[in-house]
Phi, psi and omega in degrees: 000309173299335166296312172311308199299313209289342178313316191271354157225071201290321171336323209285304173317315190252338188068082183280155162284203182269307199298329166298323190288326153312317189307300200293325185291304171331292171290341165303312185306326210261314200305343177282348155247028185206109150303327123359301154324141197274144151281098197297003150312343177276020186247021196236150151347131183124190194291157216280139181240166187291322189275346173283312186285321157320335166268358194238001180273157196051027195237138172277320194234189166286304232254318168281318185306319164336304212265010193280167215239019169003265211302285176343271183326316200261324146331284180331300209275350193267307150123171207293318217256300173301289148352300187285307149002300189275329189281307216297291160325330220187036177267158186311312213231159189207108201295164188257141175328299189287040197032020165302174173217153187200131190310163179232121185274130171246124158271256179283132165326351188255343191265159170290160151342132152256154134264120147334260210304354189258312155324287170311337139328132189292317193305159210251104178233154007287152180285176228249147172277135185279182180235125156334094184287165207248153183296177186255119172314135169306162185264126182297147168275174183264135187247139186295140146291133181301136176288158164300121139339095154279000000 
């Protein structure tokens, strides 16, 4: 019954945060291109899926789902190779040459990735490529002269 209920609004339902929304834009973004990956449609309106009734067992109201650990929980259920994946593919954050670190938005699955903070950035991208310095020829020894031949 609570599954039915959260179906139809799970935002509503899980109270997502920013940090769930994120959690959730990620993983959406990577499952479109890993098929592997559980599907997360079942966290968008509509009829109740096995991972919606699996986040809603032992829970009564909207209100124990509210107090559910999301990010945590939906960790759990993905398992250690998907998890690494999702970091590795898909991470929140993406550090900058000058060591900033700036969140990374993923929106629509079809679109690449943005970062805010990057766009936005003074520095110039791509940044301009350097030239390689070329090693110095190693040094020859000096060789005695040869005597002349008769």
């Amino acid at each position: 019954m609570l599954a039915a209920a959260a179906a139809a609004d799970p935002a509503r339902a899980f109270g997502f945060g920013p940090e769930d929304e994120r959690f959730l834009a990620r993983l959406r973004w990577l499952a479109a291109r890993r098929p592997d990956l559980p599907d997360l449609d079942a966290l968008r309106p509509g009829a109740p899926s096995p991972l919606l009734i699996t986040l809603c067992t032992g829970c009564r109201s909207f209100t124990d789902l509210r107090r559910l650990p999301l990010v945590a929980t939906l960790r759990g259920l993905l398992g250690r190779d998907a998890a690494q994946a999702l970091d590795r593919h898909a991470p929140p954050t993406l550090t900058l040459p000058d060591g900033t670190s700036a969140r990374i938005e993923y929106g629509d699955p079809a679109e690449p990735p943005s970062s805010p903070a990057a766009s936005s950035s003074s520095s110039a991208w791509p940044p301009p490529r350097r030239r390689r310095a070329r090693a110095p020829a190693p040094a020859r020894p000096e060789q005695p002269p040869r005597p002349d031949h008769p």
